[in-house]
N, C-alpha and C positions, 0 to 999 in steps of 0.2 A: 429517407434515412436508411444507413445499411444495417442490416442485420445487426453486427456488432456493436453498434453505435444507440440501438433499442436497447439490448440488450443492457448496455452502461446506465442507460436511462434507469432504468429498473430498479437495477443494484440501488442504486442512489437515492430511490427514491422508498423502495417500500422493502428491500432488507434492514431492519433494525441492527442487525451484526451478522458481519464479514469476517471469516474467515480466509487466507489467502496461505496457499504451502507456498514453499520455494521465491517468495518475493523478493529475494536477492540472487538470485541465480547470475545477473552479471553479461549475460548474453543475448536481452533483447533490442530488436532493435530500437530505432529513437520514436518509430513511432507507438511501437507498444511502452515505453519507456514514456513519451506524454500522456498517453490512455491509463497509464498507472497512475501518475499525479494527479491527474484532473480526480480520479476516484476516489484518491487519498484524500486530496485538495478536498473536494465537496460534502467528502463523510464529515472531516475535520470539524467544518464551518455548521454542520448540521447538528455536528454532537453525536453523530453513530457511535456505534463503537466497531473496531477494527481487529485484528489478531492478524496480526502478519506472523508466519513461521518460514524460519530460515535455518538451515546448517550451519551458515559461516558464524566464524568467529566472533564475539562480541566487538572485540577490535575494529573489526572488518565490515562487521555492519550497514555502519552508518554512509563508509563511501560502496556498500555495496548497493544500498538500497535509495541514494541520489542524497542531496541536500535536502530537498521538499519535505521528503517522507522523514529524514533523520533531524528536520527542525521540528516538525511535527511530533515525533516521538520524543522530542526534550522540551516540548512546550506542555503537553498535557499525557503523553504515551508512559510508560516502562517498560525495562526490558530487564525480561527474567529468564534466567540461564538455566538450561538443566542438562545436568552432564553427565 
């Protein structure tokens, strides 16, 4: 297993809450772009809790930060603006 691939493990398993800056940044590639969901994905179905922070726009969000995570965020998430 690579290094970062333990590392996922981890997170998922024995953080109770995740914090993440910049989770819409817009510029990763596809494969850090799956490594994002799968972590979304598995906290989701576990019930972690998550805190993604972002700059962009409320607008802008949800296609910033993929379908996955913005289904995720309107099935059990909210999103609170501070301006």
């Amino acid at each position: 297993m690579r290094r970062f691939d333990v590392l996922r493990a981890k997170l998922n398993r024995s953080a109770w809450s995740l914090v993440i800056d910049e989770s819409a940044r817009g510029d990763e590639s596809q494969r850090e772009r799956g490594i994002f969901d799968e972590i979304i994905d598995e906290r989701y179905r576990n019930e972690q809790d998550t805190l993604l922070i972002s700059n962009c726009a409320a607008d802008q969000f949800g296609s910033e930060c993929g379908p996955l995570v913005a289904s995720r965020i309107h099935e059990k998430g909210m999103l609170l603006l501070c301006d």
